[in-house]
Every structure is written in structure tokens, then in C-alpha cells.
mmCIF file of the N, C-alpha and C atoms, coordinates in Angstrom:
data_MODEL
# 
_entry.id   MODEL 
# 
loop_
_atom_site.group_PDB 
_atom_site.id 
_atom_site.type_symbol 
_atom_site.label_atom_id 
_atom_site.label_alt_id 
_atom_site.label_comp_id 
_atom_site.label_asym_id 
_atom_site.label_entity_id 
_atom_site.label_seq_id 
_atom_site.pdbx_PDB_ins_code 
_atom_site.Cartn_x 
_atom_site.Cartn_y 
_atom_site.Cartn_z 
_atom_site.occupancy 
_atom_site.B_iso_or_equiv 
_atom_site.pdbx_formal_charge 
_atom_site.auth_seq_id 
_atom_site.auth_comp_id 
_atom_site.auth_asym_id 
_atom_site.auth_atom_id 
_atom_site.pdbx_PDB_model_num 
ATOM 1   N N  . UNK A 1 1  ? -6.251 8.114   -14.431 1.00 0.00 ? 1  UNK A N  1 
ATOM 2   C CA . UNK A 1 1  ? -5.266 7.075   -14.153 1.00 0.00 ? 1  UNK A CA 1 
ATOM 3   C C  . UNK A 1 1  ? -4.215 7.583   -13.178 1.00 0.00 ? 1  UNK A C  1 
ATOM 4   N N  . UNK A 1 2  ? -3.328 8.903   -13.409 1.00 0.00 ? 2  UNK A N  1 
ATOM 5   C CA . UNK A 1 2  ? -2.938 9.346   -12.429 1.00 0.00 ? 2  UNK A CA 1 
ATOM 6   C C  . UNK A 1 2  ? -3.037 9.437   -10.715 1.00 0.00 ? 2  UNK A C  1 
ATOM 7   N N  . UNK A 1 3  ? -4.248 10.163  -11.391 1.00 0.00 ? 3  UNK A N  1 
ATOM 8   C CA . UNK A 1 3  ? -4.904 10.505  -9.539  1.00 0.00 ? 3  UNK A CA 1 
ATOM 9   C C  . UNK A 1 3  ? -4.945 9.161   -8.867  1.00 0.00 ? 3  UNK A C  1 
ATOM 10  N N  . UNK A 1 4  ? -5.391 8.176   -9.604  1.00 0.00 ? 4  UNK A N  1 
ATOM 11  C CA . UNK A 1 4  ? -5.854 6.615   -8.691  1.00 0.00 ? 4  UNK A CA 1 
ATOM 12  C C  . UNK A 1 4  ? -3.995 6.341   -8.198  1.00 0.00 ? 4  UNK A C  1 
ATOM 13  N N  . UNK A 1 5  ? -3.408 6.552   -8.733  1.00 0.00 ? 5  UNK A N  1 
ATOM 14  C CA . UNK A 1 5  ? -1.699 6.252   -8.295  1.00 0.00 ? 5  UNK A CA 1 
ATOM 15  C C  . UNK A 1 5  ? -1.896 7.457   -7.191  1.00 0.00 ? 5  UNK A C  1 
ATOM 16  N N  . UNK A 1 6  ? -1.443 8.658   -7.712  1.00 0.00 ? 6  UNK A N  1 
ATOM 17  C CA . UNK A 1 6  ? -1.482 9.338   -6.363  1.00 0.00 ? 6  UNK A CA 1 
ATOM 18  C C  . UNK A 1 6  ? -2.146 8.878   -5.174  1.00 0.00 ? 6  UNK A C  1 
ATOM 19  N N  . UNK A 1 7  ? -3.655 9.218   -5.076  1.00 0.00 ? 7  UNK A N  1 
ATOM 20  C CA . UNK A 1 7  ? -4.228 8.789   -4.107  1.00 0.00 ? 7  UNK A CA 1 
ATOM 21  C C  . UNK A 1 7  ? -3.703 7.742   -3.646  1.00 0.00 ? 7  UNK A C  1 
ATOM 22  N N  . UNK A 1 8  ? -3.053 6.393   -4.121  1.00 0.00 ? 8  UNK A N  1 
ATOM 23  C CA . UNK A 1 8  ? -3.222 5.112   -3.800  1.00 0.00 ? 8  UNK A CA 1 
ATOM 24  C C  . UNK A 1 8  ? -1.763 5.298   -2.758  1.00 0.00 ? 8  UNK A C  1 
ATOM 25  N N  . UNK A 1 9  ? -0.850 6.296   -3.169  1.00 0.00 ? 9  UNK A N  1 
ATOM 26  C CA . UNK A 1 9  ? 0.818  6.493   -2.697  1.00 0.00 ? 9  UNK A CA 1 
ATOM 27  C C  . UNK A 1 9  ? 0.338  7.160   -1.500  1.00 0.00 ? 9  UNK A C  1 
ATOM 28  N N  . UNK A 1 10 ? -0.468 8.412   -1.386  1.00 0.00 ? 10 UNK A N  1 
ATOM 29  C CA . UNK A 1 10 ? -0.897 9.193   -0.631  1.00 0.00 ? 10 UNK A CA 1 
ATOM 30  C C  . UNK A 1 10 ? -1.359 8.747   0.883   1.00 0.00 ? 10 UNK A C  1 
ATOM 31  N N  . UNK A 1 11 ? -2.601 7.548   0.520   1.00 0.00 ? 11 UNK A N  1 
ATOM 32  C CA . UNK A 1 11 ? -3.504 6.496   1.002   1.00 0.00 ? 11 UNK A CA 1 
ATOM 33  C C  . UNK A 1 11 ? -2.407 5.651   2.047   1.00 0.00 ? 11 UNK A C  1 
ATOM 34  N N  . UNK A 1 12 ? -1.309 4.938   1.496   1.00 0.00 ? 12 UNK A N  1 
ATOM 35  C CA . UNK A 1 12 ? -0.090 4.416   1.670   1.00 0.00 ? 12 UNK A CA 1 
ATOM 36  C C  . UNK A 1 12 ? 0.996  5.428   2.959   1.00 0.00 ? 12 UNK A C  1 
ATOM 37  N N  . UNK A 1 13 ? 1.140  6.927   2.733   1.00 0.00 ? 13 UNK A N  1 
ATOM 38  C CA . UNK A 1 13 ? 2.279  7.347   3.302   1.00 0.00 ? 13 UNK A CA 1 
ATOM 39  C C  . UNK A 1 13 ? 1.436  8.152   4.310   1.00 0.00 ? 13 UNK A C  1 
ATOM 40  N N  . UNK A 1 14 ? -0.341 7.964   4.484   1.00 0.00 ? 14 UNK A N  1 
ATOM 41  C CA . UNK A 1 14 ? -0.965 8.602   5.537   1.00 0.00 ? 14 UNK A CA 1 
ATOM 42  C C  . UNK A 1 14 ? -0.865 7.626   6.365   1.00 0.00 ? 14 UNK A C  1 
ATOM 43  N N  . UNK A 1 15 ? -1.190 6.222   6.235   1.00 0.00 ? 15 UNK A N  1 
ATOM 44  C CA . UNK A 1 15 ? -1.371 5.293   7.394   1.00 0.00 ? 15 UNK A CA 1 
ATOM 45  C C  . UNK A 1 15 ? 0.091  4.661   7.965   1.00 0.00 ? 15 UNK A C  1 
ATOM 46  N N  . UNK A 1 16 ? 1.387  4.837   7.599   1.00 0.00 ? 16 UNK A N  1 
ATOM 47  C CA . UNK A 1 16 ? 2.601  5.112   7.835   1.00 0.00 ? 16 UNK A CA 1 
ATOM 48  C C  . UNK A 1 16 ? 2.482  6.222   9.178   1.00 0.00 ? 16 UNK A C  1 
ATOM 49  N N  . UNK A 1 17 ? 2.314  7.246   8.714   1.00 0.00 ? 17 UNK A N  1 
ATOM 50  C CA . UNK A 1 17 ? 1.858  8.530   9.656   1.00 0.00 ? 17 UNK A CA 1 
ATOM 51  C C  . UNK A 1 17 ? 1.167  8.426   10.887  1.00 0.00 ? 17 UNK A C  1 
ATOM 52  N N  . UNK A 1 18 ? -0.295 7.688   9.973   1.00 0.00 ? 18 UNK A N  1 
ATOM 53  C CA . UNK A 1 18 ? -0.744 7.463   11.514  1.00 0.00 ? 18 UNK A CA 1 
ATOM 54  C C  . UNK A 1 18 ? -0.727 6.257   12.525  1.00 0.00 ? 18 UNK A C  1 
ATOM 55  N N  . UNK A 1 19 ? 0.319  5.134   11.644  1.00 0.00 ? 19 UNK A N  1 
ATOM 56  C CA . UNK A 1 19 ? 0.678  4.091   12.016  1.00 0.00 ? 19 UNK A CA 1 
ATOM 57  C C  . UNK A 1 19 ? 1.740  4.878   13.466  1.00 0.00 ? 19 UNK A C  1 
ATOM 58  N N  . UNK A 1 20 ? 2.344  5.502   12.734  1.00 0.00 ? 20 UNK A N  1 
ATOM 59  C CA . UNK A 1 20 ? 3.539  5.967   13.753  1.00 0.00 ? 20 UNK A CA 1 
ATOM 60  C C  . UNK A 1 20 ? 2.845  6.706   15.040  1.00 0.00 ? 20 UNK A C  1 
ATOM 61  N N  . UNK A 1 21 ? 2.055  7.568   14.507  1.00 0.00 ? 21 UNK A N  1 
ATOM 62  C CA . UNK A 1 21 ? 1.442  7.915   15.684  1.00 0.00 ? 21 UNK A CA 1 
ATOM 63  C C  . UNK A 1 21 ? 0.871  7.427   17.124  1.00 0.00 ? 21 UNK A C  1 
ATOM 64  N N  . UNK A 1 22 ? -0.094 6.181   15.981  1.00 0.00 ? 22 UNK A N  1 
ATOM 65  C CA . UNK A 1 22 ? -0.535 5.102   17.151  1.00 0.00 ? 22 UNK A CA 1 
ATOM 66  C C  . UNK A 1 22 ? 0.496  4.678   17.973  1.00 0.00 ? 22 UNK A C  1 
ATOM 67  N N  . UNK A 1 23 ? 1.560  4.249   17.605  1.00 0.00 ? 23 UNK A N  1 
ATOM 68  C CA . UNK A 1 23 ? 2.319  3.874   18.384  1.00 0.00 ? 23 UNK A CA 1 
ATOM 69  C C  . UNK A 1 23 ? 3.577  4.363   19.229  1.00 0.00 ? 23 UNK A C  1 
ATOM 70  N N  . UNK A 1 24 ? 3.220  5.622   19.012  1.00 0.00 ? 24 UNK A N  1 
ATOM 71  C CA . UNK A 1 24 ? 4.036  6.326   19.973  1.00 0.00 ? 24 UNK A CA 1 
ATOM 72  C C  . UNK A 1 24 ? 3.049  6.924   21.018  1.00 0.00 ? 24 UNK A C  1 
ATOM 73  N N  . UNK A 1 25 ? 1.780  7.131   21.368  1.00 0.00 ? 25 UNK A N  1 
ATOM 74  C CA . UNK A 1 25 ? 0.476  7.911   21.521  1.00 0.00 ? 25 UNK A CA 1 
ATOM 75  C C  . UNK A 1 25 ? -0.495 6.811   22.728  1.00 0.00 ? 25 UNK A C  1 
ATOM 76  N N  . UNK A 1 26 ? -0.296 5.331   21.812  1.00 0.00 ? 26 UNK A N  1 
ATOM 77  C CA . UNK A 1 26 ? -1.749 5.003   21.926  1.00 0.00 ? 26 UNK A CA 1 
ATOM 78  C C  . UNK A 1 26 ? -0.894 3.665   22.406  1.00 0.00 ? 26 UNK A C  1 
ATOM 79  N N  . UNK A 1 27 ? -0.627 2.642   21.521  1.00 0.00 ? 27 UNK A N  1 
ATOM 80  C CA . UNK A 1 27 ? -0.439 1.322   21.927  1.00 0.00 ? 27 UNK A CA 1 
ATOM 81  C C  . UNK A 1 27 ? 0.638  0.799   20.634  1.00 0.00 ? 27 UNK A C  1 
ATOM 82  N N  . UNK A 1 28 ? 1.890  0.044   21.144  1.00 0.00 ? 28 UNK A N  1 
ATOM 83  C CA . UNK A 1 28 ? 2.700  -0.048  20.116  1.00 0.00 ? 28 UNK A CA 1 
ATOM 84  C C  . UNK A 1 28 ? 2.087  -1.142  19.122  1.00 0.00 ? 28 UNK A C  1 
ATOM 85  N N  . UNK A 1 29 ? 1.270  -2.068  19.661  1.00 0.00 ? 29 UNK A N  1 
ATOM 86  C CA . UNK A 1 29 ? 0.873  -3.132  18.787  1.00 0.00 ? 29 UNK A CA 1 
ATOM 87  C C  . UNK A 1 29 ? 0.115  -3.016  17.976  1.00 0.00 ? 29 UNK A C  1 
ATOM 88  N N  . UNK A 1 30 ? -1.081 -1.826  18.212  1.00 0.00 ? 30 UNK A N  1 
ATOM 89  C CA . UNK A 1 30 ? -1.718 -1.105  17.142  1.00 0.00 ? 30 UNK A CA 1 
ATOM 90  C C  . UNK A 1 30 ? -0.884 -0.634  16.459  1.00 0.00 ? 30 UNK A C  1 
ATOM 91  N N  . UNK A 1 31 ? -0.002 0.338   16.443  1.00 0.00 ? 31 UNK A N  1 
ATOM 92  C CA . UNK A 1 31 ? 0.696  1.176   16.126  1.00 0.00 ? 31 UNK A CA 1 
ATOM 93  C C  . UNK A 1 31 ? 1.673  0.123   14.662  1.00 0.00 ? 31 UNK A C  1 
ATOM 94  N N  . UNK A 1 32 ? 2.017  -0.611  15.198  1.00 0.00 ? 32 UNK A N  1 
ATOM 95  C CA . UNK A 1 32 ? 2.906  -1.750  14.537  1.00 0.00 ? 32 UNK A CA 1 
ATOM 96  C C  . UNK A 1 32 ? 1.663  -2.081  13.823  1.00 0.00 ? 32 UNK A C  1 
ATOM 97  N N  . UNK A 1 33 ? 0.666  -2.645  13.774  1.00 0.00 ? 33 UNK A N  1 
ATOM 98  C CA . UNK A 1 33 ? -0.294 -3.670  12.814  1.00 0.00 ? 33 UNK A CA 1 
ATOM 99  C C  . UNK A 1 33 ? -0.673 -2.329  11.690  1.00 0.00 ? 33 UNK A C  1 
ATOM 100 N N  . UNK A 1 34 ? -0.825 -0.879  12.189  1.00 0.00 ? 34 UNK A N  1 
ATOM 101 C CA . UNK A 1 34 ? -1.509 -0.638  11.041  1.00 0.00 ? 34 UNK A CA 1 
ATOM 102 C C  . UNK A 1 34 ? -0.078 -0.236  9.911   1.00 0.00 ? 34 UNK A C  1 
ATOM 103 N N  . UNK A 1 35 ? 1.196  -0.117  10.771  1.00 0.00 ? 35 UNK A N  1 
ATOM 104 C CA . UNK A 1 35 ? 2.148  0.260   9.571   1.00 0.00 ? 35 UNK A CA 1 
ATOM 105 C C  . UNK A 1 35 ? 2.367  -0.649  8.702   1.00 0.00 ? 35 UNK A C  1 
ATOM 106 N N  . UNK A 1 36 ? 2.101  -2.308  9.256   1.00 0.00 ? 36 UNK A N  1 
ATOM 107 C CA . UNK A 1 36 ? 1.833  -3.348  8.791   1.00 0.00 ? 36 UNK A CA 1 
ATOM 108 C C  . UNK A 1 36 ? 1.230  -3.508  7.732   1.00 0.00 ? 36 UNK A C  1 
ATOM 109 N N  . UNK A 1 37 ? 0.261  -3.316  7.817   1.00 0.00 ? 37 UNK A N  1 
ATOM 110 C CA . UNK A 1 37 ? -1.214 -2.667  6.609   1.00 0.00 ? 37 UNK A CA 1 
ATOM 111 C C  . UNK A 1 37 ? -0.637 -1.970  5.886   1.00 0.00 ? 37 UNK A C  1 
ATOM 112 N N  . UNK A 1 38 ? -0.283 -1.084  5.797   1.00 0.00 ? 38 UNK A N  1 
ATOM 113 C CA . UNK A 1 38 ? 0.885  0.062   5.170   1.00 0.00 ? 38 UNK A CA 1 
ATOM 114 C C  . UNK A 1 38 ? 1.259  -0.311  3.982   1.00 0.00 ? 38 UNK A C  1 
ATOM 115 N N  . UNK A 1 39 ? 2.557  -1.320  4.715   1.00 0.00 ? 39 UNK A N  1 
ATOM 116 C CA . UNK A 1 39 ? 3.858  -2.183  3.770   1.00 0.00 ? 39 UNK A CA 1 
ATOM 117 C C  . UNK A 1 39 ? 2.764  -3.120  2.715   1.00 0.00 ? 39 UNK A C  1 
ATOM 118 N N  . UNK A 1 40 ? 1.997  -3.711  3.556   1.00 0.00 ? 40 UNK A N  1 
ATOM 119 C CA . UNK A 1 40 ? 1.053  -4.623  2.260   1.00 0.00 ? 40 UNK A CA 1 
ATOM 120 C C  . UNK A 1 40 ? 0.512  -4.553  1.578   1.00 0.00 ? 40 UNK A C  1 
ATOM 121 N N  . UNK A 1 41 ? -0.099 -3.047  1.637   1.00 0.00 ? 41 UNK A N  1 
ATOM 122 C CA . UNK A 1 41 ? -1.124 -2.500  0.625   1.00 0.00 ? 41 UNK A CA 1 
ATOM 123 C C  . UNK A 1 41 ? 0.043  -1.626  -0.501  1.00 0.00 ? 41 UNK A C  1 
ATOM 124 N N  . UNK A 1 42 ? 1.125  -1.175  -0.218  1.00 0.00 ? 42 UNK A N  1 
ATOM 125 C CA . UNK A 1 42 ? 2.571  -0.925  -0.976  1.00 0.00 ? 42 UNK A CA 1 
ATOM 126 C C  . UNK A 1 42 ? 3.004  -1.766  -1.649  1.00 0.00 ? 42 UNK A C  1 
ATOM 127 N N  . UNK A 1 43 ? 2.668  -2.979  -1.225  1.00 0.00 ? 43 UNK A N  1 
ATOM 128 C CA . UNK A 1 43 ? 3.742  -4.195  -1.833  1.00 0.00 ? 43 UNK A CA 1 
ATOM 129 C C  . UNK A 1 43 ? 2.493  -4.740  -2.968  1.00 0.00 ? 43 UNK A C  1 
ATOM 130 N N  . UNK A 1 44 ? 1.078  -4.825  -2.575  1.00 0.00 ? 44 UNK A N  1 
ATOM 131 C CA . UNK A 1 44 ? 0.031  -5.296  -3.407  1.00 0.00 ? 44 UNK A CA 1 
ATOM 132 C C  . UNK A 1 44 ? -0.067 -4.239  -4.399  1.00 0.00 ? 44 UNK A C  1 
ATOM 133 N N  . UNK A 1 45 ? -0.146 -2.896  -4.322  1.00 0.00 ? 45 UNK A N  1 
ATOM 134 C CA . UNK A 1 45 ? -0.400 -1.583  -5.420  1.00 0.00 ? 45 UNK A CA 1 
ATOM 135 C C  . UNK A 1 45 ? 1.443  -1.934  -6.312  1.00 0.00 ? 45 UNK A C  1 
ATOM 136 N N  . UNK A 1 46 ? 2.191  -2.265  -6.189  1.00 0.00 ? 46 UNK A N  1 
ATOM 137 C CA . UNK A 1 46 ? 3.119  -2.778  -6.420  1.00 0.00 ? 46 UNK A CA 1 
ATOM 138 C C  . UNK A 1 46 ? 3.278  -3.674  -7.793  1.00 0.00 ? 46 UNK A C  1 
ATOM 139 N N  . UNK A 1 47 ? 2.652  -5.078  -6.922  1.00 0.00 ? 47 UNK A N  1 
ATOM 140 C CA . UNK A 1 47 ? 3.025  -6.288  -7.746  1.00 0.00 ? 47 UNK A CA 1 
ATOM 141 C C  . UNK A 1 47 ? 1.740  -6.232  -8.501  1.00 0.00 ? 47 UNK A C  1 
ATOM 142 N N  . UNK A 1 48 ? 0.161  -5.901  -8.448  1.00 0.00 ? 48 UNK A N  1 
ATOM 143 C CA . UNK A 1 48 ? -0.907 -5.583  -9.351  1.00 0.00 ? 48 UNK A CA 1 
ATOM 144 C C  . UNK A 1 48 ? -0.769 -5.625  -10.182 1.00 0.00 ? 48 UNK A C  1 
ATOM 145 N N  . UNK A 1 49 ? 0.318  -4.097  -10.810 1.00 0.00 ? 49 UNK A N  1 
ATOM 146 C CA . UNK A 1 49 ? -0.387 -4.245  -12.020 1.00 0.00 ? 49 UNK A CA 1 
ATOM 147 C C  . UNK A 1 49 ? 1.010  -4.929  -13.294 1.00 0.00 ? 49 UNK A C  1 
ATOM 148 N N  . UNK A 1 50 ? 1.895  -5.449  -12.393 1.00 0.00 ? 50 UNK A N  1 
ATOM 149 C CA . UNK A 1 50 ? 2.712  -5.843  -12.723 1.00 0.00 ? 50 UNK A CA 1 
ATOM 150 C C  . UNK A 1 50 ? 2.130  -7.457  -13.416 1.00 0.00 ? 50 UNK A C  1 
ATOM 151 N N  . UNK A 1 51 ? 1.102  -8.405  -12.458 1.00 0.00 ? 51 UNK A N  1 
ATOM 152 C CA . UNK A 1 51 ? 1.012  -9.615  -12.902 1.00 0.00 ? 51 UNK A CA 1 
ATOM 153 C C  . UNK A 1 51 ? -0.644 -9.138  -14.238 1.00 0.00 ? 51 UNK A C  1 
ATOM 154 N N  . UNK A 1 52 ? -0.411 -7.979  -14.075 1.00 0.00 ? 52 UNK A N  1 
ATOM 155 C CA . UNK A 1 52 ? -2.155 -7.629  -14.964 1.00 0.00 ? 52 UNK A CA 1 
ATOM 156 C C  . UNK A 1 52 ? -0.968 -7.190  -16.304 1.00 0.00 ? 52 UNK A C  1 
ATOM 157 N N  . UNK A 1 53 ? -0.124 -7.170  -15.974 1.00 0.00 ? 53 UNK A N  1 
ATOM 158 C CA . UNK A 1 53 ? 0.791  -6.960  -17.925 1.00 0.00 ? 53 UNK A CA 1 
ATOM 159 C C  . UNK A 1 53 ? 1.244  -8.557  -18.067 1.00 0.00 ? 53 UNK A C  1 
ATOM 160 N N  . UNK A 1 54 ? 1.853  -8.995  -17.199 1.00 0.00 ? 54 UNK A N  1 
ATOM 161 C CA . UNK A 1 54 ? 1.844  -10.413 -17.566 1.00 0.00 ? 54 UNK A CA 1 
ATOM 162 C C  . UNK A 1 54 ? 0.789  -11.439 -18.236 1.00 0.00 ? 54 UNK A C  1 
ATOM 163 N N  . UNK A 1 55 ? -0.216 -10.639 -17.379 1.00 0.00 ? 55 UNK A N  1 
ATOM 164 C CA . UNK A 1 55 ? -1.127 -11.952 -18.434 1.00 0.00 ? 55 UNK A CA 1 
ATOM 165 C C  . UNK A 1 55 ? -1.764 -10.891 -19.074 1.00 0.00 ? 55 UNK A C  1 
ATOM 166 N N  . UNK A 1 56 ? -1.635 -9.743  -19.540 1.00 0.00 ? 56 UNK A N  1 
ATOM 167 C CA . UNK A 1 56 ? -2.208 -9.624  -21.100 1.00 0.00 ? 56 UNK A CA 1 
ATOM 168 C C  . UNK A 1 56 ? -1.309 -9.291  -22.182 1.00 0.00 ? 56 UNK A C  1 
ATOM 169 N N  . UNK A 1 57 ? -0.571 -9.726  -21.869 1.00 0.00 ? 57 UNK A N  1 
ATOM 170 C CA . UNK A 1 57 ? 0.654  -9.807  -22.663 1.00 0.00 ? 57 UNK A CA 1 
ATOM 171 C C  . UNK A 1 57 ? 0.903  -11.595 -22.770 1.00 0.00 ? 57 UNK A C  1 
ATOM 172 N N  . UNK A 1 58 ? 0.717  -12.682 -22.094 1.00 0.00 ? 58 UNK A N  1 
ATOM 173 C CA . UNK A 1 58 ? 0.489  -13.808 -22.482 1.00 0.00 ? 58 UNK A CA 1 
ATOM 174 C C  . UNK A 1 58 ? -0.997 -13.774 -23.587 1.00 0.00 ? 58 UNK A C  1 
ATOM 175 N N  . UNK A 1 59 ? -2.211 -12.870 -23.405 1.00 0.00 ? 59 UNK A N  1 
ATOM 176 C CA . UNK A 1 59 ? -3.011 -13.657 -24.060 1.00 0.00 ? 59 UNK A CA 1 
ATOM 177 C C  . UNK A 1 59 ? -2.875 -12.255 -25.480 1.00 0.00 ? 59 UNK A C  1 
ATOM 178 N N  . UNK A 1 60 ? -2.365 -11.956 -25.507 1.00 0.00 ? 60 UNK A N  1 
ATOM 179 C CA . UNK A 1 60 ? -1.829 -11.377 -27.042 1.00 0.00 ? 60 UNK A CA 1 
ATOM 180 C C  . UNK A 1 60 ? -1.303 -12.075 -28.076 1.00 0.00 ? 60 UNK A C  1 
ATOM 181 N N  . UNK A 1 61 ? -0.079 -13.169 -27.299 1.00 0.00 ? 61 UNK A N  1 
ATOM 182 C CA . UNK A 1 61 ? 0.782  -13.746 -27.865 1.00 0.00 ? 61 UNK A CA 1 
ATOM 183 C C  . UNK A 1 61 ? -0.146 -14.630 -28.502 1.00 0.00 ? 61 UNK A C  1 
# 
């Protein structure tokens, strides 16, 4: 259970990295879309497992 968080933070603060890269390197609009990707896959590993206690915690009740 751990490791899948790590990896998933890890996964998250590499494509940041190479988000930045792209776009100092290569092309800013790449560069911008994958940090893009980044923030969303942060914000989805995020709110997950947050609405997965909500509803099993509704079907307990």
C-alpha cells in the first residue's frame, strides 16, 4: 500500500521535472501540457481515494 503512494508521488514530481525540462529545452507548449498532466494526475491520486471512503462509508451505514 505504501509503495503504490510513493511511486504514485514519485510518478507525479518526475513529470513536473521533465515537464520543466521540455520547456525550457524543447518547446514551451509541450513543456506546459505535460506539467499539466502533472497537476491532474495530483489532483485525481488526491480526490480517489477520498470519494472511495465516501461511498463505503455510505454503504456501511
Amino acid at each position: 500500500m505504501k509503495t503504490k503512494t510513493i511511486l504514485k508521488i514519485v510518478a507525479v514530481i518526475a513529470l513536473l521535472f521533465i515537464g520543466n525540462r521540455f520547456y525550457n529545452h524543447v518547446t514551451a507548449w509541450g513543456g506546459i501540457g505535460i506539467m499539466v498532466l502533472a497537476l491532474l494526475l495530483a489532483v485525481y491520486f488526491i480526490f480517489k481515494p477520498i470519494n472511495n471512503n465516501k461511498t463505503t462509508n455510505n454503504e456501511e451505514s
